[in-house]
ROTORPA-601766 format. One record per residue: x, y, z of N, C-alpha, C in turn. Coordinates in steps of 0.05 Angstrom, whole numbers. Layout:
BEGIN
X_Y_Z_X_Y_Z_X_Y_Z
...
//
This chain:
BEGIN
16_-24_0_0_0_0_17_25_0
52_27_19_50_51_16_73_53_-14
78_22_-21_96_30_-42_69_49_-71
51_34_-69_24_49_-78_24_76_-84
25_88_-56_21_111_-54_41_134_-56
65_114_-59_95_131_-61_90_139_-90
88_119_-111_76_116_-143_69_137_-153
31_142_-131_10_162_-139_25_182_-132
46_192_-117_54_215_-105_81_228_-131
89_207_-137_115_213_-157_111_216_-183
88_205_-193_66_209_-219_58_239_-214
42_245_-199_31_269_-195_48_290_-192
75_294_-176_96_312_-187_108_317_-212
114_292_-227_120_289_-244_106_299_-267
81_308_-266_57_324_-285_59_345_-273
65_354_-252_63_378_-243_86_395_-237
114_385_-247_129_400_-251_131_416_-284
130_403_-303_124_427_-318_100_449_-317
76_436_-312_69_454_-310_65_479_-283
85_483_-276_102_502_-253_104_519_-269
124_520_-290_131_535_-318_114_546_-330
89_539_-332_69_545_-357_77_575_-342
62_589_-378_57_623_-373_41_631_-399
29_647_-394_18_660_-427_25_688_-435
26_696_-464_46_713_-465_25_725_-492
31_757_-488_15_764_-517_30_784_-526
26_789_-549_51_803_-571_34_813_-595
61_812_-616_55_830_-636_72_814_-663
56_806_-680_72_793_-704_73_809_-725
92_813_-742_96_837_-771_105_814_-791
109_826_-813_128_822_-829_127_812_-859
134_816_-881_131_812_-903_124_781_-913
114_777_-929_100_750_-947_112_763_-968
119_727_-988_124_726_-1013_98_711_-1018
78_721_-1021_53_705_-1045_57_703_-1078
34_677_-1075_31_661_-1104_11_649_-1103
-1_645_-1120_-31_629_-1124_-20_609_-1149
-32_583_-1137_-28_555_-1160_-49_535_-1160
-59_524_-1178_-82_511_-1175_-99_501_-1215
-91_530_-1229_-92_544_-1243_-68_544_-1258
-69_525_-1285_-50_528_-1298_-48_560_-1321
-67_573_-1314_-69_589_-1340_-47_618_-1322
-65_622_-1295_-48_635_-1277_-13_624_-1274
-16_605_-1263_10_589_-1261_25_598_-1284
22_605_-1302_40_611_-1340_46_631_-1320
23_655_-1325_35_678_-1327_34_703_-1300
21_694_-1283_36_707_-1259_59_698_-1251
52_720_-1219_88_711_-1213_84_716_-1181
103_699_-1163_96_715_-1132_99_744_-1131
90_759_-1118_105_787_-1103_100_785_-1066
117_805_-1062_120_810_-1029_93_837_-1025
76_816_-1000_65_835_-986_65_835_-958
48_840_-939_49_847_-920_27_823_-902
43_817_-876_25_802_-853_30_816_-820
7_815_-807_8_823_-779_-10_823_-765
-9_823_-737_-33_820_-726_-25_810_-691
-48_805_-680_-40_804_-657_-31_766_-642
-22_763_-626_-11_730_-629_-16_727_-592
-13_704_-586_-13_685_-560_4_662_-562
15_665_-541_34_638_-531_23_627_-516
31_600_-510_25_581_-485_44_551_-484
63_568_-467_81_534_-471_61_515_-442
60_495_-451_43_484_-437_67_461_-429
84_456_-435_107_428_-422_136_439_-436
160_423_-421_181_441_-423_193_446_-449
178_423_-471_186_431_-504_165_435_-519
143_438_-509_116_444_-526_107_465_-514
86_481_-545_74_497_-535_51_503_-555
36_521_-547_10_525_-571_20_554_-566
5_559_-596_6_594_-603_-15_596_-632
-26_620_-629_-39_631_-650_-37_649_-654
-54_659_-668_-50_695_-676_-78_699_-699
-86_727_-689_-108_739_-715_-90_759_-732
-87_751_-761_-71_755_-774_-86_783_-800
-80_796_-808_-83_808_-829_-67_803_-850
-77_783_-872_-54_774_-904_-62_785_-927
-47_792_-932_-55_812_-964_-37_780_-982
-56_771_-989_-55_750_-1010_-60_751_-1040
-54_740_-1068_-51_746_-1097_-18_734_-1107
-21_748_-1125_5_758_-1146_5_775_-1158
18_778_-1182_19_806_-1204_34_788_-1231
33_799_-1242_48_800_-1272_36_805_-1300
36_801_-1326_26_803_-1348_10_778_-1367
-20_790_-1359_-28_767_-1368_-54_771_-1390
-57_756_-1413_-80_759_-1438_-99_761_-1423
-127_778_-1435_-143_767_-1423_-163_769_-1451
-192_758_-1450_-205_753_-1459_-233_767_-1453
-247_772_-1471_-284_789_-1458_-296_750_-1467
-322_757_-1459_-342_741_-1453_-345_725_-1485
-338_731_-1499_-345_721_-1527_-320_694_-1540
-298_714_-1519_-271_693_-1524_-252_710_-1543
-259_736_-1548_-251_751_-1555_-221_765_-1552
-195_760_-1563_-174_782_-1534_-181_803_-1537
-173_813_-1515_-168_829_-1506_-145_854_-1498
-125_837_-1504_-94_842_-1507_-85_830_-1483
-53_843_-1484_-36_838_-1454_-36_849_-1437
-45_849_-1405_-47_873_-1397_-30_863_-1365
-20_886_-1357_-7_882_-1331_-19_884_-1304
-21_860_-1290_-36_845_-1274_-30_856_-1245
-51_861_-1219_-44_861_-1193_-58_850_-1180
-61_825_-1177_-89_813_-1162_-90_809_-1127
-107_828_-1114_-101_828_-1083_-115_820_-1069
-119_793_-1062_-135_784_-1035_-127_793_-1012
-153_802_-994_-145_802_-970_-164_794_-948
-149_772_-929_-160_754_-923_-153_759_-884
-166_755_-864_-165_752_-835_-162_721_-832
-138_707_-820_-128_684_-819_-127_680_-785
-130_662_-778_-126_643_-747_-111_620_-754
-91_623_-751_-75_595_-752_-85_582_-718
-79_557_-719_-79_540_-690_-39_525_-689
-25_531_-680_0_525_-684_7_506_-660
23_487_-671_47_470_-647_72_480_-648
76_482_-628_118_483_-632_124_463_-615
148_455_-616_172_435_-614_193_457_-604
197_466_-586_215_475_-578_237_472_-565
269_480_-557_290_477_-543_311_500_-543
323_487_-520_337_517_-508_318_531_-481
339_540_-475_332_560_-446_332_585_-450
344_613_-448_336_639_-455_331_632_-488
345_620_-501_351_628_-528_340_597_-533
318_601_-551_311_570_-560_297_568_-582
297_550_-601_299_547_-630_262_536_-623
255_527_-647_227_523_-654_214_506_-680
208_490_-681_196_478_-700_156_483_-701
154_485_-721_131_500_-725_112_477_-739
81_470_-736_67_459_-751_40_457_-741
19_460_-766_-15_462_-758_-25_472_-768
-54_469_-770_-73_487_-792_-73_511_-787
-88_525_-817_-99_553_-812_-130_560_-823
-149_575_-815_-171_589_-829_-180_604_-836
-176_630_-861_-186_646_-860_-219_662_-877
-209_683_-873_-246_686_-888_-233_713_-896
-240_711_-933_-238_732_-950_-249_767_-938
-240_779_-933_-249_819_-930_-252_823_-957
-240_820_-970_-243_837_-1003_-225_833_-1013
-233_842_-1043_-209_836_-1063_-212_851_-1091
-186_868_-1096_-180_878_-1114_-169_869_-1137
-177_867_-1165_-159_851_-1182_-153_881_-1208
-135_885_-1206_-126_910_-1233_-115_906_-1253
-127_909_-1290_-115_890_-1305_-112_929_-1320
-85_926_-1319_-76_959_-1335_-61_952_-1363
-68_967_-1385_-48_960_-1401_-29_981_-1412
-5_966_-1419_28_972_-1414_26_998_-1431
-1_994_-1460_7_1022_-1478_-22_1038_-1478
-25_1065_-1463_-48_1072_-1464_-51_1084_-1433
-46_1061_-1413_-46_1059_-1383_-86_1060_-1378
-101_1046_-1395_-125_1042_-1395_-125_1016_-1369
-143_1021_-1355_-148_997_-1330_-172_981_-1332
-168_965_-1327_-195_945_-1326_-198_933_-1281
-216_947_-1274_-212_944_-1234_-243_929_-1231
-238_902_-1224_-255_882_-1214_-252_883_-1186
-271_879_-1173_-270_882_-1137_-307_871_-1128
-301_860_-1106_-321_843_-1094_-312_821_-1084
-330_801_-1075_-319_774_-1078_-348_752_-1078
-359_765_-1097_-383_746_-1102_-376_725_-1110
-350_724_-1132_-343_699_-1151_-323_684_-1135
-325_690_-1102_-300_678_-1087_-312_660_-1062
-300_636_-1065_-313_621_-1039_-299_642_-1006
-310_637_-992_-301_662_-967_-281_650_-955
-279_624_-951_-263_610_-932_-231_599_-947
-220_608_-935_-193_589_-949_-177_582_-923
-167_553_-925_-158_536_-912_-136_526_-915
-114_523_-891_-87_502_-909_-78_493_-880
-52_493_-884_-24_481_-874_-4_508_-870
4_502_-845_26_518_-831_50_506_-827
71_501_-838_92_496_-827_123_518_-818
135_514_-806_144_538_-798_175_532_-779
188_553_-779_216_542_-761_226_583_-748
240_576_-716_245_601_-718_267_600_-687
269_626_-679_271_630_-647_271_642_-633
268_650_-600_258_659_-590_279_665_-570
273_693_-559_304_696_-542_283_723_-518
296_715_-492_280_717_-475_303_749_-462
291_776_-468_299_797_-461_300_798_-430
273_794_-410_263_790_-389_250_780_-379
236_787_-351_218_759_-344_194_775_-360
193_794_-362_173_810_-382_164_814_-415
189_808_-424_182_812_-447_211_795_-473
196_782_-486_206_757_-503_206_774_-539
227_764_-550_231_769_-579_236_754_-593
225_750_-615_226_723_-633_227_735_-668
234_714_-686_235_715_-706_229_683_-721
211_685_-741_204_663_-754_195_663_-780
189_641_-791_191_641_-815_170_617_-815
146_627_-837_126_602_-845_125_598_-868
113_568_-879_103_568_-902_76_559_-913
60_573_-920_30_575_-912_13_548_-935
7_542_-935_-3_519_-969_-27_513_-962
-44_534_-981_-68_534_-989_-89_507_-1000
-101_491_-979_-110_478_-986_-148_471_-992
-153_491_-993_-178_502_-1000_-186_515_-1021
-197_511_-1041_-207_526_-1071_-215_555_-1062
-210_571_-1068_-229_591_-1074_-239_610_-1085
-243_601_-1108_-260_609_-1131_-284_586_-1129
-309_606_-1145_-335_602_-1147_-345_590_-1166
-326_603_-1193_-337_604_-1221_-312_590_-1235
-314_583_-1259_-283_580_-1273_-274_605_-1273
-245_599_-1278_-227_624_-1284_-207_617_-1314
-212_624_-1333_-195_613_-1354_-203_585_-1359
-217_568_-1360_-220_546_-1363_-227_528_-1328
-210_539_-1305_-206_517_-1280_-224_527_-1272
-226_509_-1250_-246_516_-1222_-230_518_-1191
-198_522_-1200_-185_517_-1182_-164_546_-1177
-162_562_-1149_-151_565_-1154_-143_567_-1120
-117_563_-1109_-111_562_-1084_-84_582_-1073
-83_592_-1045_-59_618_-1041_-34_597_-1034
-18_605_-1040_7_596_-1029_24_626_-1011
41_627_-994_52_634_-981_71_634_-965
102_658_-955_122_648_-946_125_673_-929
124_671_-906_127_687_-883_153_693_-865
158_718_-864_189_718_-846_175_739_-823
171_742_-801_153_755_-781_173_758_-758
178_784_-753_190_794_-724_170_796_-705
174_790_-672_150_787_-651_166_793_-629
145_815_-617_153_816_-588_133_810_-572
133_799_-548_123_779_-534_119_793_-501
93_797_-484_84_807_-463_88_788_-446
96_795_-424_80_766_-397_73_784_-378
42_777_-380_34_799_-361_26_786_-327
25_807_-313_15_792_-281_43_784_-268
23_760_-250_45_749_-229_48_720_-250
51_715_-279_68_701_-295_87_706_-306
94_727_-304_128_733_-310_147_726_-285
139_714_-272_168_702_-252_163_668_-264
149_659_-276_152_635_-285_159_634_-311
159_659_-329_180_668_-356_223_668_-343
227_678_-317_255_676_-314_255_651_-293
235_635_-285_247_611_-269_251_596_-288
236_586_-312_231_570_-337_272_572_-349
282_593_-341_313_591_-339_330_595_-332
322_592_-302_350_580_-288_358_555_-295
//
C-alpha cells in the first residue's frame, strides 16, 4: 500500500512539474510575405509571386518544457501580379495587360511548436490555418495607353480558405517580461477559392512564405515563471 502511494505521489509531481513553468504571453507579429496562387495552370503561365504584408496580434502558451501552442489573428494581403492575356465574354482578346491581383483575407492559424533551449531557444513550427476573405482587388492595366480594367467584390470567391502551416524560428527571452522572436512560415493553401471558372479551371488556391518579427508580453504574477523557466 504505501509502495502504492509513493507511485500516486511521484506520478503526480512528475505532471506537475512542468506545469510550474506554464505562462501565457501576448505580442505583436509583422512582417513581409512572398505570395503566389497555384491551382490554375493558365495563372501558373503567367503570374508571378510578389511580397506583401502580414500582422496581427498573437498568444503563446508553452504548456510542457518543449511544447507549446500559439496563435495569432492575422491580417494577409494574399494574390500575385504579372502580365497576363485576357479575354471578354465572347472569347474575344483582349490584349496583354499588366496584372495586380489582391486578396485580403483575416487568418487564425492554431500552431504546435517543438521547442528547445533556455533563454535562447529554436522552434519547430506545424498546424492548420482558417481564414475568411475581407475583399479583393484585381487590376488589369495595359502597358500602352495605361487604360485599366478594376474588378472588386468577392461574389465569384468562396469566403473561406484553408491550409497548412509549417514553420521554423527562435525565441530569445529579453526579461521575465518581455520575449523576442523571429520566424519564418510556409502557408499551403489547401482550400479552392474560386466560385466560377477562371480561364478554363475551377481551381484556384494561395500559397505563401512568411518571415515575421514578434515581441512577446508576460503579463501579471506570470512573468516570474517566464525567468524561473531559466535558471
Amino acid at each position: 500500500m504505501k509502495k502504492a502511494i509513493f507511485l500516486v505521489l511521484l506520478i503526480s509531481l512528475s505532471i506537475q512539474t512542468p506545469a510550474q513553468k506554464n505562462f501565457v504571453q501576448v505580442g505583436l507579429l509583422a512582417g513581409p510575405s512572398w505570395v503566389n496562387l497555384y491551382g490554375n495552370p493558365f495563372i501558373e503561365t503567367f503570374l508571378e509571386p510578389e511580397f506583401r504584408f502580414t500582422g496581427g496580434p498573437t498568444v503563446y502558451y508553452p504548456f510542457h518544457k518543449h511544447f507549446a501552442v500559439k496563435s495569432n489573428l492575422f491580417f494577409e494581403s494574399k494574390g500575385s501580379g504579372g502580365i497576363l492575356p485576357l479575354f471578354d465574354e465572347a472569347g474575344e482578346p483582349l490584349g496583354i495587360h499588366e496584372t495586380e491581383v489582391h486578396y485580403n483575407y483575416l487568418t487564425i492559424p492554431l500552431l504546435f511548436d517543438y521547442y528547445f533551449g533556455r533563454r535562447l531557444k529554436g522552434n519547430l513550427t506545424a498546424g492548420p490555418y482558417l481564414g475568411v476573405m475581407l475583399n479583393q482587388n484585381t487590376t488589369y492595366t495595359k502597358p500602352v495607353g495605361g487604360e485599366s480594367i478594376v474588378e472588386k467584390g468577392t461574389a465569384n470567391f468562396i469566403p473561406w480558405d484553408g491550409g497548412l502551416v509549417l514553420g521554423t524560428g527562435g525565441r530569445y527571452t529579453l526579461s521575465k517580461r518581455f520575449t523576442v522572436s523571429i520566424e519564418g512560415r510556409y502557408n499551403i493553401g489547401l482550400t479552392n477559392i474560386v466560385s466560377r471558372p477562371v480561364m478554363g479551371s475551377l481551381t484556384i488556391y494561395n500559397l505563401s512564405t512568411q518571415i515575421m518579427l514578434g515581441i512577446f508580453y508576460t503579463p501579471g504574477y506570470q512573468a516570474g515563471r517566464v525567468r524561473n523557466s531559466h535558471l
